[in-house]
C-alpha positions in Angstrom: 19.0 -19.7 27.7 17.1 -17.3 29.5 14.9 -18.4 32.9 11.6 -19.1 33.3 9.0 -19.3 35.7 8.6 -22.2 37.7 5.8 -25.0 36.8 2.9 -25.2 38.6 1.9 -27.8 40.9 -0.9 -30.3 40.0 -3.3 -28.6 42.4 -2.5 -25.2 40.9 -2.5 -26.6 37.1 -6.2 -27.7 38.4 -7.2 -23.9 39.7 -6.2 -22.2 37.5 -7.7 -24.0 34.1 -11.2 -24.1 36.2 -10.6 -20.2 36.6 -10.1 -19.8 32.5 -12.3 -22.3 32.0 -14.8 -19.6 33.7 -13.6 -17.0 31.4 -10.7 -15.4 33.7 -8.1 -14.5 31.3 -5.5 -13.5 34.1 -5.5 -17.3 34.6 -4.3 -18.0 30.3 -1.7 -15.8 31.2 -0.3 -17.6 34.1 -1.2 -21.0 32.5 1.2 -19.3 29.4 4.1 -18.1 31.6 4.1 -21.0 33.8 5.0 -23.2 30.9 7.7 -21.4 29.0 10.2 -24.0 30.6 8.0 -26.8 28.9 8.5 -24.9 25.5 12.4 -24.4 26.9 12.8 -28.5 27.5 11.3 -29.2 24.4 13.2 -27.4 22.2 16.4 -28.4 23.5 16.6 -31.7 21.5 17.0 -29.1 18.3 19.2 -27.4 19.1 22.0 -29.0 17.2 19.8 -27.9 14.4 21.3 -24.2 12.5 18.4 -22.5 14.2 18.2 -20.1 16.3 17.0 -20.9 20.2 14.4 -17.4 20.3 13.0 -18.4 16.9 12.2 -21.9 18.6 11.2 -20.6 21.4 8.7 -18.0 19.8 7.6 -21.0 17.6 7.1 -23.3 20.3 5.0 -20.2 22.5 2.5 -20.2 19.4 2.0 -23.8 20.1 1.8 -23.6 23.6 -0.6 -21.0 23.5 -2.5 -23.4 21.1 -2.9 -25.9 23.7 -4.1 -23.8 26.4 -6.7 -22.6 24.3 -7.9 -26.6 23.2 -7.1 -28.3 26.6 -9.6 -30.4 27.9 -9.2 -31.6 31.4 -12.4 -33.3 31.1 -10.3 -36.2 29.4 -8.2 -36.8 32.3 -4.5 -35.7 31.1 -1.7 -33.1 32.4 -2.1 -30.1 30.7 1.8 -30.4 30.5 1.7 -33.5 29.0 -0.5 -32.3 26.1 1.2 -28.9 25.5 4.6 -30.9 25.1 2.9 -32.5 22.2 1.7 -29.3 20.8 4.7 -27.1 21.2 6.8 -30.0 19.4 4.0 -30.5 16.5 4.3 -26.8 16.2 8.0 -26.6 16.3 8.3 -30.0 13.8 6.3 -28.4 11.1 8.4 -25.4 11.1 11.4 -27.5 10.4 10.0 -28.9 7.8 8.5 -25.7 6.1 11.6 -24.7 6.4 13.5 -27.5 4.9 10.9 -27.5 2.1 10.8 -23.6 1.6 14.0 -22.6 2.6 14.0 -18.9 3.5 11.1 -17.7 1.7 8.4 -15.6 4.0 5.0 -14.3 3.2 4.5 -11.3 4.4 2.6 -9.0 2.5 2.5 -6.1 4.3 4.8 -2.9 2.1 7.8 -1.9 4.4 9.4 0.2 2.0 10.2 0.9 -1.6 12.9 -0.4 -4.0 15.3 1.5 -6.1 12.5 2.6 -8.5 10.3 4.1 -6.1 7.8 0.8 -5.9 6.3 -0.4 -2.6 8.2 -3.8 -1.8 5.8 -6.4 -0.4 7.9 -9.4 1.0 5.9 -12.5 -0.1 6.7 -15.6 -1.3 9.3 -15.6 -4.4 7.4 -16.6 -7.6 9.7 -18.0 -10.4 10.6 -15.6 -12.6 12.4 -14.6 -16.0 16.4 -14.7 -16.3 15.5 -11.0 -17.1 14.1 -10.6 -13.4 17.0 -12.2 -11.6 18.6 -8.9 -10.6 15.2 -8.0 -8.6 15.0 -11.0 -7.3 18.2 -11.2 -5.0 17.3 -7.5 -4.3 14.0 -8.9 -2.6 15.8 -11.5 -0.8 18.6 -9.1 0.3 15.4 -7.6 1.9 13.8 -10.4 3.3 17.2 -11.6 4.9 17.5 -7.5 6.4 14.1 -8.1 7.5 14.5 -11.6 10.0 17.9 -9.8 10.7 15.4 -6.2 11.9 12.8 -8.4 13.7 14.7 -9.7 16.1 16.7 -7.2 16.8 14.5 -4.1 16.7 11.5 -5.8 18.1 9.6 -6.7 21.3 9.3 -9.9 22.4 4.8 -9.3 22.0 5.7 -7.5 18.5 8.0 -10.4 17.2 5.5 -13.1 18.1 2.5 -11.1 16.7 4.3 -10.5 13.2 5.0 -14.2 12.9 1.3 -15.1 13.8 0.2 -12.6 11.8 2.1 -12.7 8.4 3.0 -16.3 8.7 7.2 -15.5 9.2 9.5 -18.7 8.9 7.0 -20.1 7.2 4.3 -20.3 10.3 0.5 -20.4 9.9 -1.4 -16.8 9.4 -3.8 -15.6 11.4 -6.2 -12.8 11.1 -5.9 -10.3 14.6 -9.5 -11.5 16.0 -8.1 -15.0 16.1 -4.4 -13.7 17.3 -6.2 -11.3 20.1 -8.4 -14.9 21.0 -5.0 -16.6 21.5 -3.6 -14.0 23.5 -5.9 -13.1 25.6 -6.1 -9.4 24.4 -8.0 -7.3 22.5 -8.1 -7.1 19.0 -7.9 -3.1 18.5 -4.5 -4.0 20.9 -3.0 -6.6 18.5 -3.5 -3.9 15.5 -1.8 -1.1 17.5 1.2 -3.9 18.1 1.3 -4.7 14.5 1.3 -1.6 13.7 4.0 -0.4 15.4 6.4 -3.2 14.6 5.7 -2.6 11.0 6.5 1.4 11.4 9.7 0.0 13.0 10.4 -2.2 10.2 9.8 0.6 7.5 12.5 2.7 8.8 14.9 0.0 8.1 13.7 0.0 4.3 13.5 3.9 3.0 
């Protein structure tokens, strides 16, 4: 597993939350990145699970970033100690999306076209004819070629914003003002990431 920053110290835990708390987003970022190793200890009691350690770790980032943004010290706790519980509430209910849904995704957004010249949307697989078998393992040929294209022809900022934003491994969807609010950045930026991963993608699916 890769390394990660080291934790803060109690008295820089305390700083820097009063300097978000005050609207300086330089201090979400370090509150973030000083915390990856939380979302590293967590996940290590799955990992005798078949998943695979970036995909928790992406999934567990969402739910860290999720706890920066609702932490109140006013109530007297550890940030740590709350984030824990967030990054594994975020990390549990992706297990069991995925147990329940197996490897369906719901992304919407067209990457390409299938053999008859029609845009192919990967959503959610509705049930379908006998007739429409055929097309259906064709669209999970292309769902299973897409996981396999995000995380290996993406970012580490493009993967995580595709997953927030289209809801991939069955996550929660967001819409880019609420993503960019997470973040930290802009929501014109999150469009130009999306953006580009997806061009990415669609080379992958001509």
């Amino acid at each position: 597993m890769k390394s990660f920053p080291n934790p803060l110290t109690p008295a820089e835990e305390k700083y820097y939350i009063q300097k978000y708390t005050e609207g300086d987003l330089e201090a979400k970022h370090i509150l973030i990145e000083r915390n990856l190793r939380l979302v590293a200890h967590v996940i290590k009691k799955y990992q005798n699970l078949d998943e695979d350690t970036e995909d928790l770790i992406s999934i567990g980032t969402i739910g860290l970033i999720k706890a920066v943004v609702t932490f109140n010290p006013s109530k007297g706790n550890r940030l740590a100690a709350y984030a824990s519980r967030c990054v594994e509430n975020e990390v549990l209910m992706y297990l069991r999306s995925r147990k329940k849904n197996g490897k369906e995704v719901s992304l919407y957004e067209p990457i390409g076209t299938d053999r008859e010249g029609n845009e192919i949307r990967l959503y959610d697989i509705m049930e379908t004819d006998d007739d429409d078998i055929p097309e259906k393992i064709y669209l999970k040929e292309n769902i299973q070629k897409l996981y396999e294209k995000v995380e290996s022809e993406l970012s580490q900022r493009e993967k995580l914003v595709l997953k927030m934003r289209y809801g991939l491994y069955n996550g929660e969807q967001y819409t880019q003002r609420e993503i960019a609010r997470q973040l930290g950045i802009s929501r014109s930026y999150v469009s130009r990431i999306e953006k580009s991963a997806v061009q990415k993608l669609r080379l992958f699916f001509k």
